[in-house]
VMD Tcl script that draws the C-alpha trace (Angstrom):
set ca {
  {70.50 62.48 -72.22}
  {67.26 63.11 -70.48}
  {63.95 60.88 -71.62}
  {62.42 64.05 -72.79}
  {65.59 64.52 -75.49}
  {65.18 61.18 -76.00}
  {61.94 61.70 -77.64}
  {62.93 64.38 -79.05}
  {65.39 63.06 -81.20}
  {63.11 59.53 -82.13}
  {60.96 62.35 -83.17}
  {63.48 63.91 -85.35}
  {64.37 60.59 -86.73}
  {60.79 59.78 -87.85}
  {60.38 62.93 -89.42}
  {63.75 62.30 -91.10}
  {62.29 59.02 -92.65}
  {60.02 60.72 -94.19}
  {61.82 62.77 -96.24}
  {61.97 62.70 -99.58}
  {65.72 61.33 -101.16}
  {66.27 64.57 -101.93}
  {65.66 66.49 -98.91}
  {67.19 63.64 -96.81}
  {70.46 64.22 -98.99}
  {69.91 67.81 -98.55}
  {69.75 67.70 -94.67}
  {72.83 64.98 -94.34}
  {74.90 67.72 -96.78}
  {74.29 70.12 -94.35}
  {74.92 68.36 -91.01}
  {77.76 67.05 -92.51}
  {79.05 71.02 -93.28}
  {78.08 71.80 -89.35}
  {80.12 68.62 -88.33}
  {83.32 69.42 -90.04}
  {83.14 73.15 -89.42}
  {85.82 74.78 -87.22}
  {83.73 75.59 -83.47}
  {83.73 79.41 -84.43}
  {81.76 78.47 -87.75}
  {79.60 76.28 -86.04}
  {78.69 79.11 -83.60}
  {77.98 81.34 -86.87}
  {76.10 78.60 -88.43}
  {73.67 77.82 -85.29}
  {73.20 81.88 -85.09}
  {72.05 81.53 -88.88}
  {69.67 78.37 -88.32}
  {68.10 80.58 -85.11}
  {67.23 83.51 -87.34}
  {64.89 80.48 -90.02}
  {61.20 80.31 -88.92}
  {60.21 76.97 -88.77}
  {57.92 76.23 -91.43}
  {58.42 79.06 -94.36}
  {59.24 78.05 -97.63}
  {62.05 80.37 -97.77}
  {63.83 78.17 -94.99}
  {65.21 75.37 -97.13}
  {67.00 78.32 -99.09}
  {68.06 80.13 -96.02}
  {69.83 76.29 -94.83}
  {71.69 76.08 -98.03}
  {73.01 79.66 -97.94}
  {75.08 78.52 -94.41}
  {76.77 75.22 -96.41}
}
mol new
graphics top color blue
foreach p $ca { graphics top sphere $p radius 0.5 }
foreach p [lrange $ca 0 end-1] q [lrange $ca 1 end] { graphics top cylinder $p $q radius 0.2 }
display resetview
């Protein structure tokens, strides 16, 4: 892993911790689904995430519609 995914991911992890319970159980609920998923779902499931902007409010609705 290069340093600059490195970051990338202790990024990720900070923002994880500051999750709310909820959302934090909301986001594990949903890797978990993309872990156990067959590779042809997970290709259908990273097309999905691609099509979320970033930061709408909609997007938490448009994650749980791929679990």
């Amino acid at each position: 892993m290069t340093n600059t995914k490195i970051v990338e991911v202790r990024q990720l992890l900070i923002e994880f911790s500051h999750l709310s319970a909820r959302q934090k159980s909301l986001f594990l609920d949903t890797l978990n689904h993309f872990m156990f998923a067959s590779p042809q779902r997970r290709q259908q499931i990273m097309r999905e995430w691609q099509k979320i902007p970033a930061s709408t409010a909609t997007a938490r609705t448009q994650v749980e519609s791929t679990m």
